[in-house]
C-alpha positions in Angstrom: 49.1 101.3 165.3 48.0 104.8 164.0 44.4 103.7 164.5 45.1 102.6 168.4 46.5 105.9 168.5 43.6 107.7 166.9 40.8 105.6 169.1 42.4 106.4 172.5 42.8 110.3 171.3 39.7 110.1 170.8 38.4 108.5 174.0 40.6 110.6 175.8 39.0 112.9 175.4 35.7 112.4 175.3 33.7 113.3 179.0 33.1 110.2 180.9 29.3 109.3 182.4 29.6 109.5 186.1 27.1 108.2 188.5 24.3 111.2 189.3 25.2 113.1 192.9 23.1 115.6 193.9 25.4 117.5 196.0 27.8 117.8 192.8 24.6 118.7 190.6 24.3 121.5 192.7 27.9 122.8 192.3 28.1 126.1 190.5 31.2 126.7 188.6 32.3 129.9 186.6 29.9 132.1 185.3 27.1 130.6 186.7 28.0 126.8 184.7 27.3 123.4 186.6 30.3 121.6 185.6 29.7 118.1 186.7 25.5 117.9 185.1 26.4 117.0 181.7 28.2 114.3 183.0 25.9 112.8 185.6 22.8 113.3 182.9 23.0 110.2 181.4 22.8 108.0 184.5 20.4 110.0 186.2 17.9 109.8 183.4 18.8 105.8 182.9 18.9 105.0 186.9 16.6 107.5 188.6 13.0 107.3 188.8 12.1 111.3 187.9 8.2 110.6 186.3 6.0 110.5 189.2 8.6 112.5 191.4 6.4 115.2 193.5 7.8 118.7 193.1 9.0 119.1 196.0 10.9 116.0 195.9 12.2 117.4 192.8 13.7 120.2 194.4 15.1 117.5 197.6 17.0 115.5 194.5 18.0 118.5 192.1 17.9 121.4 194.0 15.9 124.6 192.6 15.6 124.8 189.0 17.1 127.3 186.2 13.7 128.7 185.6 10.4 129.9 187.5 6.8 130.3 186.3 6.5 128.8 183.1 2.7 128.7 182.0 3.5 125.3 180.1 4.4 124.0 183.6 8.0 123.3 182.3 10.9 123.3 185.1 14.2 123.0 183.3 17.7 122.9 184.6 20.5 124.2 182.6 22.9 121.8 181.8 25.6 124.0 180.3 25.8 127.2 177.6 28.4 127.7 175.1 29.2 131.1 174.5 31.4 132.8 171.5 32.6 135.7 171.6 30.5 138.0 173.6 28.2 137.6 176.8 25.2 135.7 174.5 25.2 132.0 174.4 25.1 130.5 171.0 24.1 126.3 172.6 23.3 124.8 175.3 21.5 122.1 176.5 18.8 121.6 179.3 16.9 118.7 181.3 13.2 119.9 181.3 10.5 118.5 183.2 6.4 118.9 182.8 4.3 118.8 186.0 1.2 117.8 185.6 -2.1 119.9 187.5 -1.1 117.9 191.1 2.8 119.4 190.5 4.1 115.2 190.0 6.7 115.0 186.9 4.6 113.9 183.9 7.3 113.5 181.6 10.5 114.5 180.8 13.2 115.6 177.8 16.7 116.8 177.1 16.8 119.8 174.9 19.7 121.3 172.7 19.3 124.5 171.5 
């Protein structure tokens, strides 16, 4: 019974995968956050094609990204920051996405920091 108990705590609380919206992608929460990405992630990297996605259809499904001219040809978008107890983040976690010379998604990674 106590291990029921411990397993559904447990669950409980853990977030839930929800399908991938772009509209809620795009919400901004406090503080600049994105509360609904880290739960949409997972699907949109398991049921979305983004390798071979154009940039500007990149922008049409995700909306701008969280950075601007890297030289590496990196867009990322910030999935969320953890911050302690002053205004610099100590984690957080980002989707980034290479673009190759014709600007078409080459490859792409999840990145905790």
């Amino acid at each position: 019974m106590l291990l029921l108990f411990l397993w559904s705590v447990v669950n409980g609380c853990s977030k839930q995968e929800t399908k991938f919206d772009r509209h809620q992608w795009a919400v901004v929460g406090d503080l600049g956050s994105f509360p609904y990405r880290e739960q949409m992630l997972g699907d949109l990297a398991k049921h979305h094609q983004l390798k071979g996605l154009t940039y500007t259809q990149l922008l049409d499904s995700l909306g701008e990204p969280s950075n601007y001219g890297e030289p590496d040809g990196t867009i990322r978008y910030l999935i969320f920051e953890g911050f302690g107890s002053d205004i610099d983040p100590e984690h957080g976690k980002t989707l980034d996405l290479t673009l190759g010379t014709d600007s078409v998604v080459t490859s792409y990674k999840v990145t905790e920091w």
